[in-house]
C-alpha positions in Angstrom: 78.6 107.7 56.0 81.7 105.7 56.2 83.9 108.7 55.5 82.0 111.3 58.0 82.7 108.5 60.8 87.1 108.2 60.3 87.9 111.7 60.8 86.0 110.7 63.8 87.7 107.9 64.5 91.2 109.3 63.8 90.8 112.1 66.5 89.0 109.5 69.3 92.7 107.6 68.6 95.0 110.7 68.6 93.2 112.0 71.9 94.0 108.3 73.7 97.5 108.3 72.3 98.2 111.6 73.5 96.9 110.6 77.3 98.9 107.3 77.3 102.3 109.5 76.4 101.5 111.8 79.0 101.2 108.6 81.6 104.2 107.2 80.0 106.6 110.0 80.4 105.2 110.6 84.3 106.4 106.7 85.2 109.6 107.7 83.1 110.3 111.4 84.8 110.7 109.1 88.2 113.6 107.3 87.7 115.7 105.6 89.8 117.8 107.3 92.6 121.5 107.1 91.8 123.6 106.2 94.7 125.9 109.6 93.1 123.3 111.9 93.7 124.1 114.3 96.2 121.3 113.9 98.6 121.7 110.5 98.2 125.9 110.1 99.0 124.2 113.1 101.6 122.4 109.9 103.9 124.9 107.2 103.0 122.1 105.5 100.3 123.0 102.5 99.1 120.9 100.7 96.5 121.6 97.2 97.5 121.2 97.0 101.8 123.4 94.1 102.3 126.2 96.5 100.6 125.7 98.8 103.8 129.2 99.7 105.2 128.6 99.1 109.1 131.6 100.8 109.9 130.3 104.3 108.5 126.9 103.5 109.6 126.9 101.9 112.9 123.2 102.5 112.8 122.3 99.8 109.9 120.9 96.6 111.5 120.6 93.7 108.9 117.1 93.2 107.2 116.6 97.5 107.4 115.5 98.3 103.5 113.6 101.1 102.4 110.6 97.8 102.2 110.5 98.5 105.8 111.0 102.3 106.5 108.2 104.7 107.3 109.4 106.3 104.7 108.8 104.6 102.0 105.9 105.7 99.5 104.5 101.9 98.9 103.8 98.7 99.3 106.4 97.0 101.1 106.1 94.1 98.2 106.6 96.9 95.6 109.7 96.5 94.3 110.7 100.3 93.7 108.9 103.2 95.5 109.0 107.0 96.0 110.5 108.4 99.3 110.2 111.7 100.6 113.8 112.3 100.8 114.3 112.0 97.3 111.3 113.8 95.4 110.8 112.9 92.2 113.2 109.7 92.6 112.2 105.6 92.9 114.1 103.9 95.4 113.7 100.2 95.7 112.8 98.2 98.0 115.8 96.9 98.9 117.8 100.2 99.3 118.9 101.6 102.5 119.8 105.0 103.6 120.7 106.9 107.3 116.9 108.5 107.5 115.8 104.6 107.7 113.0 104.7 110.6 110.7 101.1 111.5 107.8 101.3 109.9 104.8 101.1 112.3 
């Protein structure tokens, strides 16, 4: 009976490791924006807010982050989250780009 029951066993285990790798390599496909991406350098992204250059961006008030933009795709205690502007890219919270808008 014992032998009847592995193969069993074996294939219940390759079925959950196979889901987990597919979860795993979604988080992993949505990596980090990178401040050289071309939509990013696009909208003046930075990944650090208080590294804004207020010159080139006269619209940047201190405290705007990507925390507190109605576009960001999370909590605003999440520390990375997706944006519209960047599909299939995490920004985190405390990044900052020209699109920034209040968040309601």
């Amino acid at each position: 009976m014992k032998g009847i029951n592995q193969p069993r066993r074996v294939f219940a285990v390759a079925i959950a490791m196979a889901g987990t790798a597919g979860l795993a390599s979604r988080v992993f496909a949505q990596a980090l924006l990178s401040e050289a991406d071309p939509r990013a350098k696009a909208l003046g992204y930075v990944a650090d807010a208080s590294k804004v250059d207020a010159k080139n961006f006269p619209k940047y008030a201190a405290g705007q982050n990507c925390a507190n933009c109605a576009l960001y795709q999370a909590k605003p205690t999440d520390p990375v989250g997706g944006c519209p502007l960047f599909a299939g890219r995490q920004v985190p919270a405390k990044a900052w780009c020209s699109a920034w808008a209040k968040r309601a």
